[in-house]
C-alpha positions in Angstrom: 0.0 0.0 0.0 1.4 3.4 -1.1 2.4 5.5 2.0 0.4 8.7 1.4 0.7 10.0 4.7 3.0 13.5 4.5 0.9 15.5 7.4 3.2 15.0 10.9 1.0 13.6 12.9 -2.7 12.8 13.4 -3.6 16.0 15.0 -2.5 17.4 11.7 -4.4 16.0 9.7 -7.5 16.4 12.0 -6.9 20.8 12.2 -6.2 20.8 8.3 -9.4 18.3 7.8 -11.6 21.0 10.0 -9.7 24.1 8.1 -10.7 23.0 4.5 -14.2 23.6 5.4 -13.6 27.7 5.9 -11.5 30.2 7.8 -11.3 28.8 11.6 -9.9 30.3 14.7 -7.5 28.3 16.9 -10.5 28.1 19.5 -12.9 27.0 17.1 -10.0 23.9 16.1 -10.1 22.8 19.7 -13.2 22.7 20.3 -14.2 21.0 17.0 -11.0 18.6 17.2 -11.1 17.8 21.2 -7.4 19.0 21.2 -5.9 21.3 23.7 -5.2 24.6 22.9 -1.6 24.0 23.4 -1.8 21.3 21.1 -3.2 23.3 18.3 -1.3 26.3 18.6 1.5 23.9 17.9 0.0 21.8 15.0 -0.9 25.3 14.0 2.3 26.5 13.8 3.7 23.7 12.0 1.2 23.7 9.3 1.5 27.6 8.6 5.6 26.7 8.7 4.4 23.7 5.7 2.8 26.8 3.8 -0.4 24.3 4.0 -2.5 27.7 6.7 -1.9 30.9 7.0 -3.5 33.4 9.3 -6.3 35.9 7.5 -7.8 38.6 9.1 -9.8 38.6 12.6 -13.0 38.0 14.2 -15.1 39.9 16.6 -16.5 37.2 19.4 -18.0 40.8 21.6 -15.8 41.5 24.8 -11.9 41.0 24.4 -9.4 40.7 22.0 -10.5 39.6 17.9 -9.6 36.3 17.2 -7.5 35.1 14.7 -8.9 33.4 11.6 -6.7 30.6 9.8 -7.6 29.6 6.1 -6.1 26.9 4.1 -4.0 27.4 1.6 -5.8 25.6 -0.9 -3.1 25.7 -4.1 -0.2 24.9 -1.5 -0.5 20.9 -2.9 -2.1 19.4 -6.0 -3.7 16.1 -6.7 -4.4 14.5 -9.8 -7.8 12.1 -10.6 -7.8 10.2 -13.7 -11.0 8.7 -14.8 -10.4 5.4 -17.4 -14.0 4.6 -19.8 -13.8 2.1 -22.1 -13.4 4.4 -24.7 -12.0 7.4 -22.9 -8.9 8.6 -20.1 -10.3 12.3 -18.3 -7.5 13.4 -16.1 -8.1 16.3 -13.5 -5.7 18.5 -11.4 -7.4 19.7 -8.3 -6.4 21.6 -5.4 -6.5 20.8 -1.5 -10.0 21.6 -1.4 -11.0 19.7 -4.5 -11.8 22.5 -6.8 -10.9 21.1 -10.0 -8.4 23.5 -11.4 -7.4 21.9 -15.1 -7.8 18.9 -17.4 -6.7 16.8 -20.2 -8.9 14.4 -22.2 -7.4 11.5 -24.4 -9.4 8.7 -26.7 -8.9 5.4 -25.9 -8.5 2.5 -28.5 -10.9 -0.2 -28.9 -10.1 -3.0 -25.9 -7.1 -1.1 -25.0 -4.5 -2.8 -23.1 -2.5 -2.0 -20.2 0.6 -0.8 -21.9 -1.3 1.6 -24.4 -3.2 2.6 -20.8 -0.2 3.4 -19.1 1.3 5.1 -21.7 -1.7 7.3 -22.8 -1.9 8.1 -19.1 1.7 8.8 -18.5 1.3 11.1 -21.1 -1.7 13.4 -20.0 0.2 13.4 -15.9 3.1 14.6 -17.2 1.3 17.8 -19.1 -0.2 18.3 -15.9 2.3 17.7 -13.4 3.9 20.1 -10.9 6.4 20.1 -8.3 2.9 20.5 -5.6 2.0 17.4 -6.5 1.0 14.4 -4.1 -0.4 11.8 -5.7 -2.9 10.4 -8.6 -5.9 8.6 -8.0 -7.3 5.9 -10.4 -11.2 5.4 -11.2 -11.4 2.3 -13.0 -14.0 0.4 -14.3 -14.6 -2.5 -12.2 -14.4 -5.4 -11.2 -11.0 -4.6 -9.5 -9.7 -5.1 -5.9 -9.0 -1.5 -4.2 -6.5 -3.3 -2.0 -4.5 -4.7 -3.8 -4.3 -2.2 -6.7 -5.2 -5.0 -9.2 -7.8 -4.9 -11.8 -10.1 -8.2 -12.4 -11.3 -8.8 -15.9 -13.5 -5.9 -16.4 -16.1 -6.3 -19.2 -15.4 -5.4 -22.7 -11.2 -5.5 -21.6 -10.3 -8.5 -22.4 -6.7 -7.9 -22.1 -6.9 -6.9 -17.9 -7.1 -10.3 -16.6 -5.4 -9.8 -12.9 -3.4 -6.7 -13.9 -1.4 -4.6 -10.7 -2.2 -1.4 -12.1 -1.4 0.5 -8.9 1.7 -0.6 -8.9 2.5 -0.1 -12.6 0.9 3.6 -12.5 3.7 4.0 -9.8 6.4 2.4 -11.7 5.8 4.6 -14.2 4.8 8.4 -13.0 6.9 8.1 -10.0 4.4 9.0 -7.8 1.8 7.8 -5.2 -1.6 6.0 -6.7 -5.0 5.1 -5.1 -6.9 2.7 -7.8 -10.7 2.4 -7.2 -13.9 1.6 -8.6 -14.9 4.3 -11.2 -18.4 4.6 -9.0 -16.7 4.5 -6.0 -14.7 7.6 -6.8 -17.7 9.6 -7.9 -19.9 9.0 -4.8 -16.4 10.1 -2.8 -16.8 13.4 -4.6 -20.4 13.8 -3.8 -19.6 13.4 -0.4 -16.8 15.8 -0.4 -19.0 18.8 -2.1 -21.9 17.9 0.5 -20.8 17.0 3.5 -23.0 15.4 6.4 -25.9 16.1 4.4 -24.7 12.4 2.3 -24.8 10.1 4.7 -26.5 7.4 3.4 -26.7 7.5 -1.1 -26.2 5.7 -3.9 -24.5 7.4 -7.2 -26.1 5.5 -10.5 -23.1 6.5 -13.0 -24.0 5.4 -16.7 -21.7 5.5 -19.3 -20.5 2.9 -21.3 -21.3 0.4 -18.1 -23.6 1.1 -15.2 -22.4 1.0 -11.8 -23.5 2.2 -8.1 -21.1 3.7 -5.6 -22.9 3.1 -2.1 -22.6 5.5 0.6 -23.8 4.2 3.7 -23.7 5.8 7.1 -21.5 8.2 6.0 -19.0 5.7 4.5 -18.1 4.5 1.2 -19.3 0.7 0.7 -17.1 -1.5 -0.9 -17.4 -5.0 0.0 -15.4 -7.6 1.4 -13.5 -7.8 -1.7 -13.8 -4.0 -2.3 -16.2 -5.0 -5.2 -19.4 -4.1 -4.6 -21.3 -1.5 -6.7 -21.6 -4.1 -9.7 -24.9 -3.7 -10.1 -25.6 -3.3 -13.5 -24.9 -6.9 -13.8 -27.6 -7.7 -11.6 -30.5 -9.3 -13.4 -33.8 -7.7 -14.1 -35.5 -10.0 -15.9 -35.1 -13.7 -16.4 -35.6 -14.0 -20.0 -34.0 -10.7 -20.8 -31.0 -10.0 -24.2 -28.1 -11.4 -23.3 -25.7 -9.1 -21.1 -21.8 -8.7 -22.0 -21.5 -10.5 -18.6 -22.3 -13.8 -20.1 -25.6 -13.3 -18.3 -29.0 -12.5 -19.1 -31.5 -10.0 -18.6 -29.0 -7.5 -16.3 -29.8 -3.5 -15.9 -26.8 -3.0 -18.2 -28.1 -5.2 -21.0 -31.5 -3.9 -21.2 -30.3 -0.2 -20.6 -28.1 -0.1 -23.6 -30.5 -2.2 -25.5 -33.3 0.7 -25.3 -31.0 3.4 -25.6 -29.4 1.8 -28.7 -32.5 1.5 -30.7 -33.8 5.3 -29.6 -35.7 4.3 -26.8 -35.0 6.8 -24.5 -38.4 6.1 -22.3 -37.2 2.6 -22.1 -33.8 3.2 -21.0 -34.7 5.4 -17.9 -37.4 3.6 -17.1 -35.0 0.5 -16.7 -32.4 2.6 -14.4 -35.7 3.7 -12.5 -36.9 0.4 -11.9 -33.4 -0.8 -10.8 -32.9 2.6 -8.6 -36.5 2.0 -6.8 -35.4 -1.7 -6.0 -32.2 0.3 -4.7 -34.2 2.8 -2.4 -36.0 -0.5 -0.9 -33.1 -3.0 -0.2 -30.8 -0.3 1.2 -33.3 2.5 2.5 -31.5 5.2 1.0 -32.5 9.0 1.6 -30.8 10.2 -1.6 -30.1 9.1 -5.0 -27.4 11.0 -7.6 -27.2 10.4 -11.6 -24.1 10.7 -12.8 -22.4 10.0 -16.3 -22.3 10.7 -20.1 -26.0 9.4 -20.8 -27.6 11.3 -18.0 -26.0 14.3 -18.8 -26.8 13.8 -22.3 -31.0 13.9 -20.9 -30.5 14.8 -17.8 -34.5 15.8 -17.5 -35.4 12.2 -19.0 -33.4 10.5 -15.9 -34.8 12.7 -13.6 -38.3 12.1 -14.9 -37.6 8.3 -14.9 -36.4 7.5 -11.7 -38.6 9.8 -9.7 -41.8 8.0 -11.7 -40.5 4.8 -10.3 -39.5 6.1 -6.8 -42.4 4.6 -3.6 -45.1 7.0 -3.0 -45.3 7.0 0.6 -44.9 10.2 2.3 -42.7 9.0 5.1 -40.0 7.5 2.1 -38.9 10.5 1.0 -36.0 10.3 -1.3 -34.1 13.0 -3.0 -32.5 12.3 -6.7 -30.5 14.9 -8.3 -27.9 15.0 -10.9 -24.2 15.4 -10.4 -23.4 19.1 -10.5 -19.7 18.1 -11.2 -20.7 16.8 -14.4 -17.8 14.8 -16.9 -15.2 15.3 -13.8 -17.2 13.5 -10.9 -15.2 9.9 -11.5 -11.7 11.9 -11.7 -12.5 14.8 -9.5 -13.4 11.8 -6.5 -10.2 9.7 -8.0 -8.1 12.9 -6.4 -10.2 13.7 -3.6 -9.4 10.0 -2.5 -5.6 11.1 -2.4 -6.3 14.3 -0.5 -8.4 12.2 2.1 -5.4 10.4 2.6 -3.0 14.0 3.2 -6.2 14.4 5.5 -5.2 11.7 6.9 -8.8 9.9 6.7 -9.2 6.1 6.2 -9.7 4.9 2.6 
């Protein structure tokens, strides 16, 4: 596993964790951190020494002396997201907050391989790259092991059978990689832009594939084998076209089926069916559309998974579409390295 840990310290992680949500006074750090105030005025110190806070203006709390207000200094390091469709590389530069700040798109070859993959993504990290760097995260279609950094026979690759792609990517940009699920990394960087208010969502991406990424209790869900999410390959109906999977009848199958021959009713309808049967097995408050054939209709997803959403008044369930549009999968691919500067568990 890539050591991504460059903060000294838990408690620096914490105070720099609580700073990238606004300008903070040292007071306000230990009483949100449960440090002492001798312990953050040192951890303070250190971080505005590491350029990573600096102190900007005051606040008035009535009788005494203003307080000090500490903002992050966002563009002090730089992570990179890379975002691998089966036809398609994205790879974004974002900043310690995750503001995506610059990006590079590339084609992919038909059932690419992992040489031409590395290559073509060597190439777009290095036109990128900066001496502020700390890392690049990976979001990969799955199935793949988040672990071990090694991708399992993902459909339509037929040349990724058991590939270390982490430790390839490393090899070869000389730098630290986190490799995840593509719709794992997207429902990371929902849950960065909305904070508490995500605690328990699923993010339907549908591009070339369809996937979930599962937020539950305020966590990311992957599995015991860091593989969950593959839910397009579950079935739908029994005597349904025959799925890339070797399977019949899956969500995929019959998605891509409708959508292929115009059917644009059909196709929604299918991801709202599967999205309701989502909102019942996992009791889900919120529900977020993501990828390029929601934003190509985004108002036809909407419609379709809201007409198939229960009725019932005390099941209310929000569904929205990703305001980080083509970048959620690479924007959440770097916001997985900064939650490891944060110090955060993956």
């Amino acid at each position: 596993m890539p050591n991504l840990r460059f903060l000294r310290g838990y408690n620096d992680a914490v105070v720099l964790g609580l700073a990238r949500s606004g300008a903070v006074t040292r007071v306000e750090l230990a009483e949100r951190s449960g440090l002492t105030p001798q312990a953050v005025s040192k951890v303070v110190g250190r971080l505005i020494g590491d350029g990573l806070l600096v102190e900007s203006g005051t606040r008035n709390v009535g009788v005494g002396k203003p307080r000090t207000l500490l903002k992050l200094v966002a563009d002090s390091r730089l992570a990179l997201g890379a975002q691998v469709e089966r036809d398609e590389l994205r790879v974004v530069l974002t900043d310690l907050a995750g503001t995506v700040l610059d990006r590079a798109v590339a084609p992919l070859p038909p059932d690419f391989d992992p040489p031409t993959f590395v290559t073509e993504l060597t190439r777009l990290v290095d036109g990128l790259r900066n001496d502020r760097l700390i890392g690049v995260g990976i979001g990969f279609v799955g199935p793949l092991d988040h672990r071990t950094g090694v991708v399992h026979d993902p459909t339509g690759l037929t040349a990724w059978h058991d590939v270390p792609l982490r430790s390839w990517a490393e090899e070869r940009l000389n730098l630290p990689v986190v490799l995840d699920k593509d719709t794992n990394t997207a429902v990371v960087a929902e849950a960065w832009r909305r904070g508490e208010e995500l605690r328990d969502a699923v993010l339907v991406l549908v591009g070339t594939g369809l996937g979930i990424g599962m937020l539950l209790d305020g966590r990311v869900h992957r599995g015991v084998r860091t593989n969950a999410g593959e839910y397009g390959h579950t079935t739908l109906q029994l005597d349904g076209p025959r799925c890339v999977c070797g399977r019949a009848g899956c969500v995929e199958a019959l998605h891509n089926l409708a959508a292929a021959r115009g059917d644009l009713v059909g196709a929604t309808s299918v991801v709202g069916v599967a999205v309701a049967d989502l909102v019942q097995l996992l009791d889900i408050d919120h529900v977020v559309l993501a990828g390029r054939a929601v934003l190509a209709e985004p108002t036809a997803y909407l419609d379709g998974v809201r007409a198939r959403l229960p009725k019932d008044e005390w099941l209310p369930v929000d569904v929205s579409i990703t305001p980080l549009g083509d970048d959620v999968v690479a924007a959440g691919a770097a916001m997985l390295v900064l939650s490891e500067f944060y110090g955060r568990p993956r």
